[in-house]
N, C-alpha and C positions, 0 to 999 in steps of 0.2 A: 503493500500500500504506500511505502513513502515515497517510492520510487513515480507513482501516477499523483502525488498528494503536495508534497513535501519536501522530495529529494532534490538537491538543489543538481540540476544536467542528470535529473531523473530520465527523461522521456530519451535522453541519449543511451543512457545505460541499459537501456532494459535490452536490444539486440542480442549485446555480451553477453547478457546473463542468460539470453532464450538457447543462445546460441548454445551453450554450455550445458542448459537441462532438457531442450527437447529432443535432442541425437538423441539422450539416454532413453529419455521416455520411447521414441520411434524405434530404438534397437530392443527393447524389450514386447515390441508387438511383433507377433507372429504375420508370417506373410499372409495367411489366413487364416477366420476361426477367430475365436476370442481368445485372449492372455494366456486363460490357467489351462486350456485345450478343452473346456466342456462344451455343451450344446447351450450354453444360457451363460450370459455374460456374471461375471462375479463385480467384487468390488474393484479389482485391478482396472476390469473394462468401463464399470464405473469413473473410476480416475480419470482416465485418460477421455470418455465422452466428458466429464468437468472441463478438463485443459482443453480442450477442442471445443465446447460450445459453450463454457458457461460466460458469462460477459464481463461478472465480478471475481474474480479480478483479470483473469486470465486474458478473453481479448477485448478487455479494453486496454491493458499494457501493450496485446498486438498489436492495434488500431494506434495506438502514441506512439512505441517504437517502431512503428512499418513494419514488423516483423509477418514472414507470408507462412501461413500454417498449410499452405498447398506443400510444400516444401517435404511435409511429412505426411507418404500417402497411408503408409499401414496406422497409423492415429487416425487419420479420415474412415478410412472402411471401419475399424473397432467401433467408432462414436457411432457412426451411423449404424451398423448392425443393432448395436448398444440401444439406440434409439428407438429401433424399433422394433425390441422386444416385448413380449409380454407382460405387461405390468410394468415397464419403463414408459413405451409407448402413449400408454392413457395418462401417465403421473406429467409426462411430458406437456400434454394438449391439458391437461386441466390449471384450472385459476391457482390451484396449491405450488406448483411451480413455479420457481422463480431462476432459473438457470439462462435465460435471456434478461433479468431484470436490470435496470440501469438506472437506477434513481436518483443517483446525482447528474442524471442529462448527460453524462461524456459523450465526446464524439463516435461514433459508432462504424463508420466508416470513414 
């Protein structure tokens, strides 16, 4: 948070820092299938749909540092799988989610 808040050449910083923790995150997903290899996403593939869609904190840092989450495909397929499984799916599309929320307005794009 201080880094999009606070950090004084925050919005600069945050590149380095993605740069240094998404490779890990991307090299820990499998080329296909979810994280722990089951047929239903666990909390791993949870994770990683957070880093990949949630907007607090995640990409609203990507949106200030430019940072491009295309960049990491097997995090893209996870989230999206992730998304639309059973019982994520609906939590997803319902008002009790807030994994797009943005309430301080940041830029979004």
């Amino acid at each position: 948070a201080p880094y999009l808040f606070s950090k004084e050449g925050g919005a600069e910083a945050i590149p380095g820092i993605c740069a240094k923790m998404l490779p890990i995150a991307e090299g820990l997903c499998p080329a296909s299938g979810f994280v722990n290899g089951k047929d239903f996403p666990t909390k791993a593939d949870l994770a990683i749909l957070l880093l990949y869609k949630g907007f607090m904190p995640y990409q609203a840092a990507a949106v200030m540092g430019k940072v491009d989450f295309a960049a990491y495909p097997k995090m893209a397929a996870i989230a999206a799988a992730a998304a639309e499984a059973d019982g994520i799916k609906e939590y997803i599309a319902s008002d009790k989610c807030c994994l797009g929320a943005n309430p301080l307005g940041l830029p979004e794009a």
